[in-house]
Backbone of each chain as nested JSON, in Angstrom:
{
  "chains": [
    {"id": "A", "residues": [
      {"number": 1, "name": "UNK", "atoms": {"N": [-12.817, 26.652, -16.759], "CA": [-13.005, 26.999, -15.336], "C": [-13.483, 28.446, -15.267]}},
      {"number": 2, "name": "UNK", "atoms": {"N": [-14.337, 28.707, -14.586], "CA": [-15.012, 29.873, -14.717], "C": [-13.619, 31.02, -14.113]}},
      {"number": 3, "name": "UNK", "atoms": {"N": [-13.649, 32.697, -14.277], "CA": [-12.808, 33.559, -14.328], "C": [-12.28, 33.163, -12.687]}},
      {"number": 4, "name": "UNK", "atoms": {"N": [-13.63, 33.854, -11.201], "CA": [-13.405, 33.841, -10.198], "C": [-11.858, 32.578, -9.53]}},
      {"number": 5, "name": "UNK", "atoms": {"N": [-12.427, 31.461, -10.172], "CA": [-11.715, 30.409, -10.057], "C": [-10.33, 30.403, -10.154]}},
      {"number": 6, "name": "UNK", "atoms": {"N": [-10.007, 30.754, -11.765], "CA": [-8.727, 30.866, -12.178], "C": [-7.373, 31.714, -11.476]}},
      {"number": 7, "name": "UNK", "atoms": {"N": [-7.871, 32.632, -10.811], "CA": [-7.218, 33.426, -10.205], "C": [-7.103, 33.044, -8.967]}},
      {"number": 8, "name": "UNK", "atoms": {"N": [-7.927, 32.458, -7.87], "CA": [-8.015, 31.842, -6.719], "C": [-7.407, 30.367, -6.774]}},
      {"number": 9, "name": "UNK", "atoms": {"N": [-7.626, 29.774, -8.239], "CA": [-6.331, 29.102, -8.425], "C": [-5.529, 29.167, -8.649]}},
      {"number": 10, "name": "UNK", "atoms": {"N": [-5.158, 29.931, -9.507], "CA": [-3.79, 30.632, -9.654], "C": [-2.459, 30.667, -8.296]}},
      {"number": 11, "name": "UNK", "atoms": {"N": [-3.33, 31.36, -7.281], "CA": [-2.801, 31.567, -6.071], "C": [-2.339, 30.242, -5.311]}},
      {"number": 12, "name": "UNK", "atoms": {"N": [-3.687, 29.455, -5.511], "CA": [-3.306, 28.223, -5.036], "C": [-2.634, 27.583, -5.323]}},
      {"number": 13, "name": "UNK", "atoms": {"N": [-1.758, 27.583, -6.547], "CA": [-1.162, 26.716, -7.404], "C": [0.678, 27.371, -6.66]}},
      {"number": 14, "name": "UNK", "atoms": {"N": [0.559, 28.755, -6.534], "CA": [1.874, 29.096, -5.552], "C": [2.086, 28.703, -4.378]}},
      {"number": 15, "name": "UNK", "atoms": {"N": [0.707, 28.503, -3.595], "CA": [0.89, 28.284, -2.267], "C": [1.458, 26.668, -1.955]}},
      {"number": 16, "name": "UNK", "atoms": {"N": [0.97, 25.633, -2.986], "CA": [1.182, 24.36, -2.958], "C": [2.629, 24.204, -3.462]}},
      {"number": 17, "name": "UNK", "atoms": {"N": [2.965, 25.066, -4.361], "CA": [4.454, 25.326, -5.028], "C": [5.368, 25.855, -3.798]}},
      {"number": 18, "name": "UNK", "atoms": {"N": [5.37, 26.475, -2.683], "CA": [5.896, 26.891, -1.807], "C": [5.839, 25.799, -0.406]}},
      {"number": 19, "name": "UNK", "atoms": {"N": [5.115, 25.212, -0.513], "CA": [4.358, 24.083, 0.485], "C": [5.384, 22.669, -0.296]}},
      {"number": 20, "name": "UNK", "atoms": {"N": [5.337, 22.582, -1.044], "CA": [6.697, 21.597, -1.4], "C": [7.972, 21.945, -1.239]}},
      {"number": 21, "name": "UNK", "atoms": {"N": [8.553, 22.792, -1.575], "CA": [9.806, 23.904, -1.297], "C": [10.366, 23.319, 0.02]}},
      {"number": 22, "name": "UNK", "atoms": {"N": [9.0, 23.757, 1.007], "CA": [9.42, 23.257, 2.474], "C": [9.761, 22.463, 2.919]}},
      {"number": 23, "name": "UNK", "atoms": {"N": [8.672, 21.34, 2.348], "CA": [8.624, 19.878, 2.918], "C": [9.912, 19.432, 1.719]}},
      {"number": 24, "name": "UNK", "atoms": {"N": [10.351, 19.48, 0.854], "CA": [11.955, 19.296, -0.138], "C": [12.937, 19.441, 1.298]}},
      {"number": 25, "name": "UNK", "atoms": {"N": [13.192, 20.914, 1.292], "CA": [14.231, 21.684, 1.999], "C": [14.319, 20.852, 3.545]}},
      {"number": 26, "name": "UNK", "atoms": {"N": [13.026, 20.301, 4.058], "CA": [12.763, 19.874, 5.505], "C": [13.715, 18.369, 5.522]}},
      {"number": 27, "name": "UNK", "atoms": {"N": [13.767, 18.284, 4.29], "CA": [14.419, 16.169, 3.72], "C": [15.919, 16.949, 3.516]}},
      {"number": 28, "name": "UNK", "atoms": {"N": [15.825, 18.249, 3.51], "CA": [17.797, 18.397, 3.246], "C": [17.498, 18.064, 1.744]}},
      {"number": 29, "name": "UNK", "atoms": {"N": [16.423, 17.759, 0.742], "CA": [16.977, 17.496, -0.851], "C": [17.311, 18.623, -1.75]}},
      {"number": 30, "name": "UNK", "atoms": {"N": [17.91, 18.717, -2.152], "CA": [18.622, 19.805, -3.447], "C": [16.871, 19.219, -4.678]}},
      {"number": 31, "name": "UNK", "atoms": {"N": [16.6, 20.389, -5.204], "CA": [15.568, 20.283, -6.447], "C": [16.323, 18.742, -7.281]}},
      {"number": 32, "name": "UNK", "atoms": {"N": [17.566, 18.887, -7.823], "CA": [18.435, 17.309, -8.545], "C": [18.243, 16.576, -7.705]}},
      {"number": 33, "name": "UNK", "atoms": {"N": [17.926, 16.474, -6.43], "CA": [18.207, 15.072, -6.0], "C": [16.507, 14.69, -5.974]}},
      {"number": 34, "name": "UNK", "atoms": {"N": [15.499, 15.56, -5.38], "CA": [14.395, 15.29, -5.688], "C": [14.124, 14.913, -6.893]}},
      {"number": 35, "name": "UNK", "atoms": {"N": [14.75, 15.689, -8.206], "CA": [14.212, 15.289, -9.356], "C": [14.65, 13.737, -9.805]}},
      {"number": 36, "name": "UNK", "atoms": {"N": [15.705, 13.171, -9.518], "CA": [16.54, 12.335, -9.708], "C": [15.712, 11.062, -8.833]}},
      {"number": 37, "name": "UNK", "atoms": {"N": [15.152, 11.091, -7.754], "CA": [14.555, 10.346, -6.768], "C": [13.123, 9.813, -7.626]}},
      {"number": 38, "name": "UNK", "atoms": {"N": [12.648, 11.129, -8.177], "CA": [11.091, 10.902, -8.264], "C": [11.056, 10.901, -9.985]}},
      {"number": 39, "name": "UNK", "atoms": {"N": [11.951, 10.435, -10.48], "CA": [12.07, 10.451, -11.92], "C": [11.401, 11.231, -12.526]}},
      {"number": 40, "name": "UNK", "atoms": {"N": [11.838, 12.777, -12.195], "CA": [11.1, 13.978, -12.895], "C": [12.502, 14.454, -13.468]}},
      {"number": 41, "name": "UNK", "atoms": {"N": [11.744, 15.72, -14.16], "CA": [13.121, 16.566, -14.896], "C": [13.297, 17.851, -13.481]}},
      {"number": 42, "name": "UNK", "atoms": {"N": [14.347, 18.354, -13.492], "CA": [14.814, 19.505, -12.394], "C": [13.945, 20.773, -12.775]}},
      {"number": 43, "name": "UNK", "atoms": {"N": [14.083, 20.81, -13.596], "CA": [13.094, 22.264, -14.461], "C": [11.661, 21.93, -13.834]}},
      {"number": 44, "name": "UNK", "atoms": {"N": [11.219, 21.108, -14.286], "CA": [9.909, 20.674, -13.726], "C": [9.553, 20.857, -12.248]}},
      {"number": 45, "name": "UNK", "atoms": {"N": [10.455, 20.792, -11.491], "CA": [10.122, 20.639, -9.981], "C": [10.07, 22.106, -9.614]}},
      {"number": 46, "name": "UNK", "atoms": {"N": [11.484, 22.739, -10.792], "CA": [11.495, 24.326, -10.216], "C": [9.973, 24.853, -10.724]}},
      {"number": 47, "name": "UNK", "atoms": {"N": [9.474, 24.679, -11.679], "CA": [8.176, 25.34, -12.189], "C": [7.083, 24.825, -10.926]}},
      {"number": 48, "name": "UNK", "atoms": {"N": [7.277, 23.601, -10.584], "CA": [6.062, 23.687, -9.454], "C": [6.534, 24.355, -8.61]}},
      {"number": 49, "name": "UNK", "atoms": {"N": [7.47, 23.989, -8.051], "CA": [7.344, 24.835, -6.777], "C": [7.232, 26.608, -6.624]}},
      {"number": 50, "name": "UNK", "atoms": {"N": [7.586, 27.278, -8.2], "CA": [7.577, 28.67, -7.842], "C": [5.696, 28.544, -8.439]}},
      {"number": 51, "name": "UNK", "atoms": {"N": [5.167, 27.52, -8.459], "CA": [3.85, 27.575, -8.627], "C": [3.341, 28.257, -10.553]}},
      {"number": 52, "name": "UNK", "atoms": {"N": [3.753, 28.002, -11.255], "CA": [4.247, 28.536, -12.596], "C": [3.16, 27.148, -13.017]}},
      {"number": 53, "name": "UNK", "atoms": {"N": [3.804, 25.703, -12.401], "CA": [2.898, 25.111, -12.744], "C": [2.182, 24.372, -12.487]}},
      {"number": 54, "name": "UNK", "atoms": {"N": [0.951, 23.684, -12.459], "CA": [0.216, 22.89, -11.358], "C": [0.506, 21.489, -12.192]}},
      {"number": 55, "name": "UNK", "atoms": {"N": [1.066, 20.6, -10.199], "CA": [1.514, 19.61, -10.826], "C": [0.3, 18.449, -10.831]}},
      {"number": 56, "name": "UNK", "atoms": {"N": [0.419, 17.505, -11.79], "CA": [-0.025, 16.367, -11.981], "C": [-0.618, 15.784, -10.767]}},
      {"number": 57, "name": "UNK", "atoms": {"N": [-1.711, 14.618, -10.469], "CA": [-1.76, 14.313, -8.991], "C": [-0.54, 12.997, -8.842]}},
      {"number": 58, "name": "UNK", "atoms": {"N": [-0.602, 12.679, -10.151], "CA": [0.43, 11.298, -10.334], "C": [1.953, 11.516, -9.521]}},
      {"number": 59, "name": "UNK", "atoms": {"N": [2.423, 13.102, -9.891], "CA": [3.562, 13.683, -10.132], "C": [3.59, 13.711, -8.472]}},
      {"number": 60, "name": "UNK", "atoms": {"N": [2.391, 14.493, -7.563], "CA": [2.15, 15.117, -6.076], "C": [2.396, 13.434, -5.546]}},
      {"number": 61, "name": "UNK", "atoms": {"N": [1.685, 12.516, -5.933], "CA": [2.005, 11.068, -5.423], "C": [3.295, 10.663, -5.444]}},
      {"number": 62, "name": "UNK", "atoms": {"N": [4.198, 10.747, -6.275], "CA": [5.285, 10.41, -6.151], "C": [6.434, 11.185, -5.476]}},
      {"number": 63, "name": "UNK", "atoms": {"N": [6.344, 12.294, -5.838], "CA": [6.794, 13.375, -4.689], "C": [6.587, 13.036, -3.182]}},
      {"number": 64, "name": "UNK", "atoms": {"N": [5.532, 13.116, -2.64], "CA": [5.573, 12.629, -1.838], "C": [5.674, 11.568, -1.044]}},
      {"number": 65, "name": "UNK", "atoms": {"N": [5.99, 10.334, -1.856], "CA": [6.732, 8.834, -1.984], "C": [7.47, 9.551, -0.763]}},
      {"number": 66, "name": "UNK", "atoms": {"N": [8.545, 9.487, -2.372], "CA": [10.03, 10.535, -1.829], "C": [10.337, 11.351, -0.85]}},
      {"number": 67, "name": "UNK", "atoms": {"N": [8.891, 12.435, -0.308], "CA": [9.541, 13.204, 1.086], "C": [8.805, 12.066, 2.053]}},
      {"number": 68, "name": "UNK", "atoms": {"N": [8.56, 10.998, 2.029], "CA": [7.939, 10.426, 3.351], "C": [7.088, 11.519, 3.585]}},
      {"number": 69, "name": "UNK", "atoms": {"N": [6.084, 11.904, 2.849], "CA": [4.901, 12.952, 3.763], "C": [3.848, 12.123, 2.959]}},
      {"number": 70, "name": "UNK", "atoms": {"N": [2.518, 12.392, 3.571], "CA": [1.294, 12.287, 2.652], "C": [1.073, 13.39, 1.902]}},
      {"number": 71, "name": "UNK", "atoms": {"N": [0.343, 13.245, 0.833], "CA": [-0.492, 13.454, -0.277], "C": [-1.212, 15.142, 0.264]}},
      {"number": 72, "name": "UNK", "atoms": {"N": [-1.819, 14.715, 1.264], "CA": [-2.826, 15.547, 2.174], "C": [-1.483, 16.911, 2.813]}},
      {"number": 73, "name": "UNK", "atoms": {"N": [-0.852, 16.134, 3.054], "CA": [0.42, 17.331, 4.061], "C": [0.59, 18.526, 2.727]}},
      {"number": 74, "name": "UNK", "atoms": {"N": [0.527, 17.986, 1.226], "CA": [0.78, 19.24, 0.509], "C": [-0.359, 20.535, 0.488]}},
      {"number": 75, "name": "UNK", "atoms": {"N": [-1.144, 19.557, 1.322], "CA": [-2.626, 20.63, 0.883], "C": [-3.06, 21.451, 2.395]}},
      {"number": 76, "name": "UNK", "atoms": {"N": [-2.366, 20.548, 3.643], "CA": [-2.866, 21.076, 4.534], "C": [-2.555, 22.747, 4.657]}},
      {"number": 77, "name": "UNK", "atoms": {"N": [-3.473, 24.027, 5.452], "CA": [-3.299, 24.627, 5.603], "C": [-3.341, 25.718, 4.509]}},
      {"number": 78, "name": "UNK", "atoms": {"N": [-3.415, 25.11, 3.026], "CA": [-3.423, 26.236, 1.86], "C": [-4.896, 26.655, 1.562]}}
    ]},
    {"id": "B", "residues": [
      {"number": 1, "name": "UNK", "atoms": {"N": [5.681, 7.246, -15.263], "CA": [5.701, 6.566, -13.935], "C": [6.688, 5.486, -13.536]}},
      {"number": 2, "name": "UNK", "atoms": {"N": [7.219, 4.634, -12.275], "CA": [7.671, 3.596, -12.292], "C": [6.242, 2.551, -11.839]}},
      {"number": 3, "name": "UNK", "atoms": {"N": [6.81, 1.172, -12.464], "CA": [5.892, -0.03, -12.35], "C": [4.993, -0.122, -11.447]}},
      {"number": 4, "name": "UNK", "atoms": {"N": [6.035, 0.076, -9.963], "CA": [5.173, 0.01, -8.42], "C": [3.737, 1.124, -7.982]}},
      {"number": 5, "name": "UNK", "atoms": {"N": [4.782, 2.351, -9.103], "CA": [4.283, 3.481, -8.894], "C": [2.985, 3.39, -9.312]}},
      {"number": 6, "name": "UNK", "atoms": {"N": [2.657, 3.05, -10.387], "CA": [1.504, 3.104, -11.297], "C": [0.25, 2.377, -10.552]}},
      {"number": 7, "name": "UNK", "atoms": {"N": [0.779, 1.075, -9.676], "CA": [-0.177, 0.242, -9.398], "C": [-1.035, 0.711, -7.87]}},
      {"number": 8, "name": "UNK", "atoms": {"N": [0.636, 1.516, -7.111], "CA": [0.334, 1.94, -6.088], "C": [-1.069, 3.386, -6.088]}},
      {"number": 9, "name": "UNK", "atoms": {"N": [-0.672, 3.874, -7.312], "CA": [-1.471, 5.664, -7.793], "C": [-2.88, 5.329, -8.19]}},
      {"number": 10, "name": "UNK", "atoms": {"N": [-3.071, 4.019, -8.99], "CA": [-4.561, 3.675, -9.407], "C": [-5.269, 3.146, -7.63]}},
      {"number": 11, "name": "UNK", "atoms": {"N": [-4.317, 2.604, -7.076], "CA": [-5.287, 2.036, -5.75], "C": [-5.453, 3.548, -5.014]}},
      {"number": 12, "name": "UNK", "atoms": {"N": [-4.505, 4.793, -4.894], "CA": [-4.261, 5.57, -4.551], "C": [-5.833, 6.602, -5.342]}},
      {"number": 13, "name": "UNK", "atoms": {"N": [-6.246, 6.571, -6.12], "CA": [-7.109, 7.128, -6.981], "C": [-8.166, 6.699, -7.162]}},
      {"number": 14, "name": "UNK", "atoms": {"N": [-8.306, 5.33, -6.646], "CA": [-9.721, 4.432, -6.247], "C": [-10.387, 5.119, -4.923]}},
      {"number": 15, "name": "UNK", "atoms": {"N": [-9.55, 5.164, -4.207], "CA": [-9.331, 5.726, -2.859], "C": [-10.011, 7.223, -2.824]}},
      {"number": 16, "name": "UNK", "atoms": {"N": [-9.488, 8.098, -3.521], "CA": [-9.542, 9.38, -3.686], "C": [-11.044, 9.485, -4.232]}},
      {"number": 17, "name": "UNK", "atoms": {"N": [-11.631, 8.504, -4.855], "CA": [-12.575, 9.052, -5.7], "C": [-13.952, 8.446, -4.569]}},
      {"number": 18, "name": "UNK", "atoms": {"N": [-13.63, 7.706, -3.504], "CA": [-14.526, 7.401, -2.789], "C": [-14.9, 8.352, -1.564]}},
      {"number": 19, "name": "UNK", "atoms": {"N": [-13.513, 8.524, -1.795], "CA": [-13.591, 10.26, -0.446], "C": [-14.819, 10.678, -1.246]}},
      {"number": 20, "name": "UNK", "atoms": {"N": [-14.225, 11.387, -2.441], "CA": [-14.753, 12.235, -2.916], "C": [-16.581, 12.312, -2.897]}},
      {"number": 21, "name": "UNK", "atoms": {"N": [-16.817, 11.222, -3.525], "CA": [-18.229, 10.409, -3.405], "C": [-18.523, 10.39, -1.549]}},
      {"number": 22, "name": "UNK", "atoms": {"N": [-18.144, 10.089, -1.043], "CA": [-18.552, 10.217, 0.638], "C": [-18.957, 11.91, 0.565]}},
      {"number": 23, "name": "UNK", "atoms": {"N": [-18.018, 12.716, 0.47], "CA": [-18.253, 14.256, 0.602], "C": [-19.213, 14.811, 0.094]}},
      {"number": 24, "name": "UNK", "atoms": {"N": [-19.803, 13.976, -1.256], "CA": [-20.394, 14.775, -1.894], "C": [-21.857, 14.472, -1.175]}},
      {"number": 25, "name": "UNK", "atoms": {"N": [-21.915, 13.131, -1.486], "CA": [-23.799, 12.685, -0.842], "C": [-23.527, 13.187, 0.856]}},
      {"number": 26, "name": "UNK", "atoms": {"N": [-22.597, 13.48, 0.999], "CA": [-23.01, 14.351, 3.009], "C": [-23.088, 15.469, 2.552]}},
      {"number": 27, "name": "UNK", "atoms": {"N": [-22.632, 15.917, 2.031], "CA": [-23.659, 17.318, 1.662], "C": [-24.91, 17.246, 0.972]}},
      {"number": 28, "name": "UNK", "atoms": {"N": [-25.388, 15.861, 0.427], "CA": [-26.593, 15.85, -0.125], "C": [-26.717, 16.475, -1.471]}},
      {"number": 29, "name": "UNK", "atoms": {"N": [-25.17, 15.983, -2.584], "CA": [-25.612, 16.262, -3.681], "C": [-25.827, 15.402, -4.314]}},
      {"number": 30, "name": "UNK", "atoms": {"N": [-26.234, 15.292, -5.816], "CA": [-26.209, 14.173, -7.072], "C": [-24.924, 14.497, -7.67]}},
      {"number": 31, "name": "UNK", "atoms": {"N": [-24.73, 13.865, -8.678], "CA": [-23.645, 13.622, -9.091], "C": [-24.13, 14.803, -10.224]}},
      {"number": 32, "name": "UNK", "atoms": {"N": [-25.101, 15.056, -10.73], "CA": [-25.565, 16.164, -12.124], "C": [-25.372, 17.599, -11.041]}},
      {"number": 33, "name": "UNK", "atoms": {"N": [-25.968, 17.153, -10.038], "CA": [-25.832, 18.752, -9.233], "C": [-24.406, 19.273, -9.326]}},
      {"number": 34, "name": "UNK", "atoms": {"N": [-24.009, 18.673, -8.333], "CA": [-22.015, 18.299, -8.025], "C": [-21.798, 19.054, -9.796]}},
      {"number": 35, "name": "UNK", "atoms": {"N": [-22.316, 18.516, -10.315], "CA": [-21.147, 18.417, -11.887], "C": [-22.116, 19.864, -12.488]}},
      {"number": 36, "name": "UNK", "atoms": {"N": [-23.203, 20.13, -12.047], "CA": [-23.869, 21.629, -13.031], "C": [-22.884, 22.904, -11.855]}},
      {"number": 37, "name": "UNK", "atoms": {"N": [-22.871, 22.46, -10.649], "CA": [-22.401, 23.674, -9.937], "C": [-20.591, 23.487, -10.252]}},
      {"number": 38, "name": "UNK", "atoms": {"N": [-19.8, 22.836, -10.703], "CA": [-18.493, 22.869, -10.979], "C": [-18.479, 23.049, -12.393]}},
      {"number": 39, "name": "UNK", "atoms": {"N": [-19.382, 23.157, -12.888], "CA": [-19.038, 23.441, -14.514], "C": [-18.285, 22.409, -15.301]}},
      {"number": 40, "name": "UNK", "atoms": {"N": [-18.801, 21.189, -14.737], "CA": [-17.86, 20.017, -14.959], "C": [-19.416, 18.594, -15.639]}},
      {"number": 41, "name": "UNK", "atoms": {"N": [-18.772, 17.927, -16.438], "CA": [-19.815, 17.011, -16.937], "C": [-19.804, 15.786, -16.006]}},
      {"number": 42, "name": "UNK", "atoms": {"N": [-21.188, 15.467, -16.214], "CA": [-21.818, 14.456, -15.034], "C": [-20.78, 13.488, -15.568]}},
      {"number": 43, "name": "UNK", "atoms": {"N": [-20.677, 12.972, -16.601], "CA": [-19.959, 11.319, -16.5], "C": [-18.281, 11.269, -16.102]}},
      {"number": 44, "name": "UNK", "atoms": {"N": [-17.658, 12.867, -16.511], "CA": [-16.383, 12.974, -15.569], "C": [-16.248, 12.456, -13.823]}},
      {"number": 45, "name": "UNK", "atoms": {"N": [-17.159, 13.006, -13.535], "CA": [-17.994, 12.886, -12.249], "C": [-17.821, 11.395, -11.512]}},
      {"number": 46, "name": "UNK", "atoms": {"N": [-18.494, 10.852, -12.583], "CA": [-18.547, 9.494, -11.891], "C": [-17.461, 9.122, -12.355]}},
      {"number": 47, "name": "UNK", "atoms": {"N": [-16.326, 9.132, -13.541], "CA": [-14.995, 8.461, -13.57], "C": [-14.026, 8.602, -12.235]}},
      {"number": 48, "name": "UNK", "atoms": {"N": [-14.725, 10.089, -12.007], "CA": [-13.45, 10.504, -11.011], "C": [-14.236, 9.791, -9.383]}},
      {"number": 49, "name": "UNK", "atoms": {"N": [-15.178, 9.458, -9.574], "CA": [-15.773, 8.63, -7.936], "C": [-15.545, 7.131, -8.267]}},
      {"number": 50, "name": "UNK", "atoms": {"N": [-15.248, 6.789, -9.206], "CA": [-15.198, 5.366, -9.389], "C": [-13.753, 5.297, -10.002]}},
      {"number": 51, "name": "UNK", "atoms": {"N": [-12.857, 5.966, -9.76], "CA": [-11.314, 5.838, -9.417], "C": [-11.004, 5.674, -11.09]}},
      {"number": 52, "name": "UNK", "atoms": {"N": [-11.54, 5.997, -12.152], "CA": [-11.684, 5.352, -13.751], "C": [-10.469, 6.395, -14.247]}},
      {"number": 53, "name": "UNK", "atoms": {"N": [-10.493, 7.434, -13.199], "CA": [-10.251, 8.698, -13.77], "C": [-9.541, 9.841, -13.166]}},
      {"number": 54, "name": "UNK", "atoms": {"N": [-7.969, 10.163, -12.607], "CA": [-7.289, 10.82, -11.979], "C": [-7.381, 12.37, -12.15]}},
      {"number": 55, "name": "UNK", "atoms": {"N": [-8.386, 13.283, -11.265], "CA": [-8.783, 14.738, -11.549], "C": [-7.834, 15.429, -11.757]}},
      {"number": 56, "name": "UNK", "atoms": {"N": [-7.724, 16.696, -12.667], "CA": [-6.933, 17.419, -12.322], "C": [-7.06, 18.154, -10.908]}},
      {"number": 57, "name": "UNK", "atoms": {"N": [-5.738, 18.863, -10.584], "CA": [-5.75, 19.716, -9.257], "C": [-6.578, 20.921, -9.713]}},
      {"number": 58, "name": "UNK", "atoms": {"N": [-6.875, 21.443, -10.618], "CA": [-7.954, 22.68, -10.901], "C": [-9.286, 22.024, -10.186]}},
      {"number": 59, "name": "UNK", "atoms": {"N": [-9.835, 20.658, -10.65], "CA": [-11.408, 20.073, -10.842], "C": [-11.176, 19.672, -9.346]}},
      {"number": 60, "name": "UNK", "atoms": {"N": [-9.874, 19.237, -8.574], "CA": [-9.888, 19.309, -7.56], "C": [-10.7, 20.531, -6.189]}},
      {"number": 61, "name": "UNK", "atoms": {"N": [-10.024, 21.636, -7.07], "CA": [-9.954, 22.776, -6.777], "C": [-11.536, 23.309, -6.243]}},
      {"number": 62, "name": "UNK", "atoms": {"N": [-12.133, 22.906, -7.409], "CA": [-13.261, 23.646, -7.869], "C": [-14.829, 22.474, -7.434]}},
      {"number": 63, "name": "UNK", "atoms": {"N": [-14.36, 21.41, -6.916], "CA": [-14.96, 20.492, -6.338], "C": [-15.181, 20.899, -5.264]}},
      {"number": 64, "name": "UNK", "atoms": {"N": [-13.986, 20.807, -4.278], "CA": [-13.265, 21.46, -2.908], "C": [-14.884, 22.645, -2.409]}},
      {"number": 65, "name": "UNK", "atoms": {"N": [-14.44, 23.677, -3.304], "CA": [-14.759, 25.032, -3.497], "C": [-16.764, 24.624, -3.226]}},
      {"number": 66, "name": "UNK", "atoms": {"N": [-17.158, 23.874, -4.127], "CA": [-18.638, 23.331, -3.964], "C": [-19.089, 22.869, -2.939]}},
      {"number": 67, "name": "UNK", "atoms": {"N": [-18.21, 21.772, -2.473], "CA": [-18.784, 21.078, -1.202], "C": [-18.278, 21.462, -0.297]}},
      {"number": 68, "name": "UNK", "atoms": {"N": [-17.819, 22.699, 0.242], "CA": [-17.256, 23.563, 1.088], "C": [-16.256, 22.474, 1.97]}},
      {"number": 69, "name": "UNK", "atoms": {"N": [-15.629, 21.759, 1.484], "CA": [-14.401, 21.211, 2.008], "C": [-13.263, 21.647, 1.313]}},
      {"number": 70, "name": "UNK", "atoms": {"N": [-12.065, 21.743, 2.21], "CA": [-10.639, 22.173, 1.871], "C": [-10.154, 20.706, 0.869]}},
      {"number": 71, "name": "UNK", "atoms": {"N": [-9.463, 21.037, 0.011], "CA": [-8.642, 20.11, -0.751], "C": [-7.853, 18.928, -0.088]}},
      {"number": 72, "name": "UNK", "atoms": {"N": [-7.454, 19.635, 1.176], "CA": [-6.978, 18.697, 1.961], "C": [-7.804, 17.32, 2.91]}},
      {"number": 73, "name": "UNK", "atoms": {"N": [-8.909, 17.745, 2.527], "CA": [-9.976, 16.921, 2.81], "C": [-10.082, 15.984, 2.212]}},
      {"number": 74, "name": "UNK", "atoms": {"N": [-10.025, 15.858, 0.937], "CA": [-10.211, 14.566, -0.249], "C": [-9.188, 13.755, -0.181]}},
      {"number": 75, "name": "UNK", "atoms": {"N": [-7.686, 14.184, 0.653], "CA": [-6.884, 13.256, 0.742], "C": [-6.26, 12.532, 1.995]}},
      {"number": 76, "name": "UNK", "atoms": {"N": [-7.373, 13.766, 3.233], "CA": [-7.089, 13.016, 4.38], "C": [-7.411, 11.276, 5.033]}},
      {"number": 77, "name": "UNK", "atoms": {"N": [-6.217, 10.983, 5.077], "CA": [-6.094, 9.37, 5.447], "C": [-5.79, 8.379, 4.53]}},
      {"number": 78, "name": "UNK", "atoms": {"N": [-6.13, 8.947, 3.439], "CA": [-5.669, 7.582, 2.129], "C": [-4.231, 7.095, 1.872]}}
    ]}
  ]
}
């Protein structure tokens, strides 16, 4: 990915990590119960959401199973 | 993944890759254009418009970024 990119993704990769946080916290779920719901590991959910790591689209699909949101709601607005 | 999950994410990714393909020819690109201006290879291109092939959120990113649509665009309504 060219340099400009990486860094403008970079950012993006927090903002979508913080943009789940919400929509988690908005369901009342604890990171364990999300992780436990969406058959992820807890570590894993904490790395996306402090944006550390960009998640899977497989991973964003099932996540959002779980908060009853769409796919699209993680992206709106970032 | 779970079973449901898997079957639900490929129809979910069929989906995604037709957005994608709609966005691109309304802006009036090819699929070599699309793929020389993302730094991305033409036949990725067509895996990821013909659902063969689940993008990463970077190629997401950097797609987005080309056809001057928000990310949240490729997943509105599916």
């Amino acid at each position: 990915m060219m340099a400009y990119a990486n860094k403008a993704f970079d950012a993006f990769t927090v903002k979508l990590g913080r943009k789940i946080q919400e929509l988690r916290e908005a369901k009342g779920y604890s990171q364990e119960k999300l992780a436990y719901l969406s058959d992820l590991d807890r570590v894993s959910i904490g790395y996306i959401e402090q944006g550390r790591r960009s998640p899977k689209l497989s991973t964003l699909f099932v996540l959002a199973k779980q908060l009853d949101v769409s796919v699209a709601d993680f992206f709106t607005g970032l």
